[in-house]
N, C-alpha and C positions, 0 to 999 in steps of 0.2 A: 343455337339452332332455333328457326323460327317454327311459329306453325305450320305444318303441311297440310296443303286440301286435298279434296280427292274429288274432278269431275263426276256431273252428276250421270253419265256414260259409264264411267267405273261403278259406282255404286249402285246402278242397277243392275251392271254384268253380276257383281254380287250377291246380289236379292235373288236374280234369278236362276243364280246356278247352286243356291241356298248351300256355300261352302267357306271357310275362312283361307284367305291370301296373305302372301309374303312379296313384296315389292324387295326383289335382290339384285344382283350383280349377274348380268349374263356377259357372253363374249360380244356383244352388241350392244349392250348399255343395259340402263334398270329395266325389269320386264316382272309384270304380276302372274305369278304362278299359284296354283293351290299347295298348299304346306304337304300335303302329301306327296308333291315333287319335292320342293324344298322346305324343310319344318323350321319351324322360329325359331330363333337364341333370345335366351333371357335377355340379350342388352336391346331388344328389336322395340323400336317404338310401337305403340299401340292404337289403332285407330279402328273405334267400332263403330259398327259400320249395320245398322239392324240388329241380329240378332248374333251379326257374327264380325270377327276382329281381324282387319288388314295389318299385317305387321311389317314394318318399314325398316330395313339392314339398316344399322349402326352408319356402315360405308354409305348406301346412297339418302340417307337421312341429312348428310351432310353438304348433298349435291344438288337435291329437287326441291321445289316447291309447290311441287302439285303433282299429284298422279295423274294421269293422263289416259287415253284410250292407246295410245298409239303404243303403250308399255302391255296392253293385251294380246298383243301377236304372238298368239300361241307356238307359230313354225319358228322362232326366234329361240325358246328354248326345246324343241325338241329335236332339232336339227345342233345344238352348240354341246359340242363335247364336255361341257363343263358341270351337264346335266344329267 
């Protein structure tokens, strides 16, 4: 598994909503949520990110190579049953 980046778009969503994220599995593809929707598993890669830590699913760790803005689309998981 290679390095994943994280847009500098993402990492400001970051900064400014001063919370830690999890890049997971939605019914639409990988989508960044705050952990307090979906919380980390110990296997979740770690990317810190300021003062706080994006954590990358096991599963889409192995698909992406960049995080992306367009994985911010909030209505993606609160409209997807799987959330």
């Amino acid at each position: 598994m290679s390095q994943i980046e994280v847009d500098q778009e993402v990492i400001d969503f970051i900064l400014k909503n001063d919370q830690d994220y999890r890049v997971s599995t939605s019914c639409s593809g990988p989508v960044v949520v705050p952990i307090t929707i979906k919380a980390p598993k110990t296997t979740d890669l770690q990317i810190k990110v300021g003062n706080h830590i994006l954590y990358i699913s096991r599963v889409q760790a192995r698909y992406i190579s960049c995080v992306t803005p367009d994985m911010l689309d909030e209505m993606r998981y609160r409209t997807c049953p799987a959330f």
